[in-house]
C-alpha positions in Angstrom: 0.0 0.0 0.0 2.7 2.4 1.3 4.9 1.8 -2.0 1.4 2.3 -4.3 1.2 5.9 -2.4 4.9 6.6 -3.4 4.3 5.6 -7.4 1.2 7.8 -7.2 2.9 10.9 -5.8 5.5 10.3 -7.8 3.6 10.5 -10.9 1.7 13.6 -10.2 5.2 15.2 -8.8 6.5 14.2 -12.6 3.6 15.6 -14.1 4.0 18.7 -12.6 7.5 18.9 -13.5 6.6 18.6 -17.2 4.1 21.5 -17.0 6.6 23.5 -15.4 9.2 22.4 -17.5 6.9 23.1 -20.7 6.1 26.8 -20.1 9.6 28.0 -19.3 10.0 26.3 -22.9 8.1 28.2 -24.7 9.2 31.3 -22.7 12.9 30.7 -23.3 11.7 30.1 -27.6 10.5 34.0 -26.8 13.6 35.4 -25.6 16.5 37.2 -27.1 18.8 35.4 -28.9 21.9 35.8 -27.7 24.5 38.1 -28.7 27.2 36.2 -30.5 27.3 35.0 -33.8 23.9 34.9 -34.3 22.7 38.7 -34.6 19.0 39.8 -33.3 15.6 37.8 -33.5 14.5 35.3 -31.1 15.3 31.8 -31.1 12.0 30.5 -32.6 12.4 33.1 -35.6 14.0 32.9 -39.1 16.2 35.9 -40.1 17.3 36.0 -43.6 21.0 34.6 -43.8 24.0 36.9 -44.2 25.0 36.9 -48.4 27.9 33.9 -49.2 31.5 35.8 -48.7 32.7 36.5 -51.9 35.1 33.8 -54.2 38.6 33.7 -53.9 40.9 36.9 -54.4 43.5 35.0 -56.1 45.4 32.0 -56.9 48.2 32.8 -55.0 48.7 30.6 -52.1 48.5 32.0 -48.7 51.0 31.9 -45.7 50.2 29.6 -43.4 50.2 31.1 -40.0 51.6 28.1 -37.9 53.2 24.7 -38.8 50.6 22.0 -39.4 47.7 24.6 -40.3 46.0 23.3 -43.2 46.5 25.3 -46.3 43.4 27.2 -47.3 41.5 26.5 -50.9 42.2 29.3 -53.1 39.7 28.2 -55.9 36.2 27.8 -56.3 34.9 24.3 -54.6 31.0 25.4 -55.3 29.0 22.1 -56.5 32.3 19.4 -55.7 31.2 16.3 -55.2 33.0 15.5 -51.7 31.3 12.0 -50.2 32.4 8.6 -49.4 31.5 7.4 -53.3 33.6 10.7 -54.9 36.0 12.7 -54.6 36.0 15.5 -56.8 39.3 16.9 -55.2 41.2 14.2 -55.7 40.7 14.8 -60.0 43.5 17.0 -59.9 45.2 16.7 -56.2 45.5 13.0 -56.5 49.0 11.5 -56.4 48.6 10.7 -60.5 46.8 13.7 -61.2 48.6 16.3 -59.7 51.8 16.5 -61.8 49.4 17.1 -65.0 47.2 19.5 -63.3 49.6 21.8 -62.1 48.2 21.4 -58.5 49.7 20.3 -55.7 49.7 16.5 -54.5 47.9 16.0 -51.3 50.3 16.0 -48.0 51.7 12.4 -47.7 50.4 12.7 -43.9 46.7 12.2 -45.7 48.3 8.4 -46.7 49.1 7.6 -43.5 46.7 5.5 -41.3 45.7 6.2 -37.3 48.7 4.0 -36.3 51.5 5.9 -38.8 51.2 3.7 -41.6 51.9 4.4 -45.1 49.0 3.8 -47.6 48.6 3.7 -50.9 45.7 5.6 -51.0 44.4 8.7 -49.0 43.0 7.1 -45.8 39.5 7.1 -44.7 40.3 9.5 -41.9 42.0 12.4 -44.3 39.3 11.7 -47.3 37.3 14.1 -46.5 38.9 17.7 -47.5 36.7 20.1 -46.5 36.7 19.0 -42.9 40.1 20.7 -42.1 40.7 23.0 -45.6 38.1 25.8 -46.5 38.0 28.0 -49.6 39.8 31.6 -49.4 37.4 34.4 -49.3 37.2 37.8 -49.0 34.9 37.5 -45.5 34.5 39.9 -43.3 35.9 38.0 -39.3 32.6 36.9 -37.8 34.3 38.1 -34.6 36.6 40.2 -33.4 39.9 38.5 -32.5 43.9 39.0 -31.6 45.4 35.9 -33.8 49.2 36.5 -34.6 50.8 34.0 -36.7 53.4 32.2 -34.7 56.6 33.9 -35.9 55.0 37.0 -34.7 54.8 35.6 -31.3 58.4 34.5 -31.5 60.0 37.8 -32.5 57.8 39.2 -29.4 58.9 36.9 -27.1 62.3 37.6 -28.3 62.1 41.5 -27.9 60.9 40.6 -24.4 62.9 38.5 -22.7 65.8 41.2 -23.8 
């Protein structure tokens, strides 16, 4: 009997955590959006997106800003087929195809498997461009920030330790 008294007020305790629950939903969806990259609104409304930055400035390949940092795309990739059937990159950045193309082969780290071995293919991990490169543009920073490339905070470093 006793435990039968628990379930009950337990189910009418968990009922009335739902309601509760449910109006300070729908009064949250009302609310501001926050400030951040998302400008204005609330969070149940649709604002009309931002335009697509602008293509590429040039072809000329961009200084990487620290060892490792993937190198940015400086052409067009609108409408590539990138999935795990195709990949459209790999028509002119392939190992084969590159010296034809004029473009540059893909690293050989994007051969090399999770446990440092050599393929001879682009692994399953690395197949996938667009996951770590992204097309140059001429976008405006989303937000404001204080990045210096690393031999800029080298030659600081430098300056202060003297």
């Amino acid at each position: 009997m006793n435990t039968l008294i628990v379930r009950i007020a337990a189910i009418a305790l968990a009922g009335a955590l739902s309601v509760t629950s449910a109006s300070a939903q729908d009064q949250s969806l009302a609310a501001p959006a926050p400030d951040g990259l998302r400008k204005g609104g609330t969070l149940h409304e649709d604002l009309p997106a931002p335009p697509i930055a602008g293509d590429p400035r040039d072809v000329n390949r961009e200084v990487r800003n620290y060892p490792e940092q993937p190198p940015v795309i400086p052409h067009v990739i609108r409408d590539y087929q990138v999935d795990r059937r195709f990949n459209k990159c790999l028509d002119c950045h392939s190992r084969e195809a590159a010296p034809g193309a004029g473009a540059p082969m893909v690293s050989v780290t994007h051969f090399m498997d999770r446990n440092n071995q050599v393929r001879a293919d682009v692994t399953p991990g690395r197949y996938f461009c667009t996951q770590c490169h992204v097309p140059q543009t001429d976008a405006d920073e989303l937000v404001e920030n204080n990045f210096l490339p690393v031999n800029e905070v080298i030659r600081r470093m430098r300056e202060d330790s003297q």
